[in-house]
C-alpha positions as CSV (number, residue, x, y, z in Angstrom):
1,X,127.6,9.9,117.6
2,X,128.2,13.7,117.6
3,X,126.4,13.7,120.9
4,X,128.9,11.4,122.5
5,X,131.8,12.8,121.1
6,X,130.8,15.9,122.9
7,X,130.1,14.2,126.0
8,X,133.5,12.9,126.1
9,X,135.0,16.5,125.6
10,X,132.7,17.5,128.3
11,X,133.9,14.7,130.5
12,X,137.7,15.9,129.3
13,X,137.3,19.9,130.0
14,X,136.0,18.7,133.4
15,X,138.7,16.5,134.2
16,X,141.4,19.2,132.8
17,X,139.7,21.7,135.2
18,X,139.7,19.9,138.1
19,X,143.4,19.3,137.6
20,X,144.0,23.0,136.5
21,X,142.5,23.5,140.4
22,X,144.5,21.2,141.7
23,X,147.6,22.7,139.9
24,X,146.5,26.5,141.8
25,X,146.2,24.9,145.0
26,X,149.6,23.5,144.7
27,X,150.9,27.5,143.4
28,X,149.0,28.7,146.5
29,X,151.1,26.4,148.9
30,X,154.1,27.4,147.4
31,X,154.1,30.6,147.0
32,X,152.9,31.0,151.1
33,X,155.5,28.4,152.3
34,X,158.0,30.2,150.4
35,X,156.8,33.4,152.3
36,X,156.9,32.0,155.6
37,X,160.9,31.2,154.9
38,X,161.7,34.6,154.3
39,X,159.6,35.6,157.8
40,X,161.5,32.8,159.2
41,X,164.7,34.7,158.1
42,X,163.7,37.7,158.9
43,X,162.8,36.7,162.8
44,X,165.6,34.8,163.2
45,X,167.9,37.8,162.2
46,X,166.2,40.6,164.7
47,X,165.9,38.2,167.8
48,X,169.6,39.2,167.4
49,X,169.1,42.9,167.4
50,X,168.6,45.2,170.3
51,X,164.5,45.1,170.9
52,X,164.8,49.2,171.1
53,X,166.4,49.5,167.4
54,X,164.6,51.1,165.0
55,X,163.4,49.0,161.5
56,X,161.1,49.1,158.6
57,X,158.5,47.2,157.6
58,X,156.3,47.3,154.7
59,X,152.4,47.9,155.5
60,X,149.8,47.6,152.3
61,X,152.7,49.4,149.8
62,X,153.9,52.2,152.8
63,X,157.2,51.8,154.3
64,X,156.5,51.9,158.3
65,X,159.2,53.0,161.0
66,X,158.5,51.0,164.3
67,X,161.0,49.3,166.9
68,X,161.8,45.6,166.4
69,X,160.0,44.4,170.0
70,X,156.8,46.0,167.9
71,X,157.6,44.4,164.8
72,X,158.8,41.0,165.8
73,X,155.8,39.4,167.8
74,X,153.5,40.8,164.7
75,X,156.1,38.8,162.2
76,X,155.6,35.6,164.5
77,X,151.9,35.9,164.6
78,X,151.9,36.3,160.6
79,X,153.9,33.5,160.2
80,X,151.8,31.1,162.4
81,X,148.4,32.0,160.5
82,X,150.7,31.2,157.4
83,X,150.7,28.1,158.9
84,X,147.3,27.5,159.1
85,X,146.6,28.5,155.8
86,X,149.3,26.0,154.5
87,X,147.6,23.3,156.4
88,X,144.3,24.0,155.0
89,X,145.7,24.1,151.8
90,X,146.8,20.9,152.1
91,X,143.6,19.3,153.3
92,X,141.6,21.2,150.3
93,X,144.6,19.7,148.2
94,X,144.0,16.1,149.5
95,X,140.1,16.2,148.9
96,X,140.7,18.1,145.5
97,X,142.9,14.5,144.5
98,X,140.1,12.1,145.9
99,X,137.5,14.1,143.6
100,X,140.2,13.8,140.3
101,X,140.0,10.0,141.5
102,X,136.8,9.8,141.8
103,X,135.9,11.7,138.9
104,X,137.9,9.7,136.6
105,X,136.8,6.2,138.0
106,X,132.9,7.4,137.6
107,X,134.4,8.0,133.7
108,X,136.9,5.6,133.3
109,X,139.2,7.8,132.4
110,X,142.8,6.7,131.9
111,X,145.9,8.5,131.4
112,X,148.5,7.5,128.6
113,X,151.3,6.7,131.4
114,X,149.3,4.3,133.0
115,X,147.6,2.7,130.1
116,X,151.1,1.4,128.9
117,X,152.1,0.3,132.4
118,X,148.9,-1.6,133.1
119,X,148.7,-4.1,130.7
120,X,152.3,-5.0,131.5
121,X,151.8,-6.2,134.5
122,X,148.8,-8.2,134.1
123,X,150.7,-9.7,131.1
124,X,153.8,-10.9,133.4
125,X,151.9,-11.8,136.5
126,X,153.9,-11.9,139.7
127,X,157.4,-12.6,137.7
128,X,158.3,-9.0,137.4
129,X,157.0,-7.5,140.7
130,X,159.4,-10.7,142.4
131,X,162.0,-9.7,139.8
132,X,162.0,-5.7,140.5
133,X,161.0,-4.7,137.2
134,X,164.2,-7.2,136.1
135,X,163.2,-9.6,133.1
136,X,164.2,-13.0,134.3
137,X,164.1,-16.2,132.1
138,X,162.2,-19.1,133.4
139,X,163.9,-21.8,131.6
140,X,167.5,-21.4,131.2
């Protein structure tokens, strides 16, 4: 019995790690998408400004003088590949949720939401998805 207990903790730390995964994948989108606003921001305020003007950008920690025509196309290109990454992201992100759903079909694992919703409809039938969730008598 102690052996199975453990198996089903085993089976729960797996679960909870895939979704911990899931969870950094979801941090990793945000935190570039939220990134690519603020280059978004910043492009659209120096297409705007005179090509030849002088601005600053930031280069591994070291504040860099160039001219916006240098600085502009390099804050396009970065905001492109942000793109990409954010689109893998999302694809790792959907095949991360069909391996949670897969997982937890192989062990029938069931989460306490769901378990309370479940046997509701199966006890109602068809009445309460007709009904919109409404409870409707059949005799009155």
């Amino acid at each position: 019995m102690a052996s199975k207990k453990q198996s089903q903790e085993q089976v729960i730390a797996g679960f909870q790690e895939l979704r911990q995964q899931q969870r950094q994948i979801v941090g990793k989108v945000s935190d570039i998408e939220m990134d690519m606003k603020e280059h978004e921001l910043v492009i659209e305020t120096l297409k705007e400004v005179d090509e030849n003007r002088r601005c600053f950008r930031l280069v591994g920690g070291v504040l860099v003088e160039r001219t916006v025509k240098d600085v502009l196309p390099a804050l396009v290109n970065n905001k492109e590949q942000m793109g990409k990454v954010v689109e893998n992201l999302n694809k790792s992100l959907e095949q991360k949720g069909l391996e949670i759903n897969k997982y937890r079909e192989t062990h029938n694992l069931k989460i306490k939401g769901e378990e309370s919703k479940e046997p509701e409809k199966q006890g109602h039938g068809q009445d309460t998805s007709k009904a919109g969730g409404v409870l409707v008598a059949k005799n009155s």
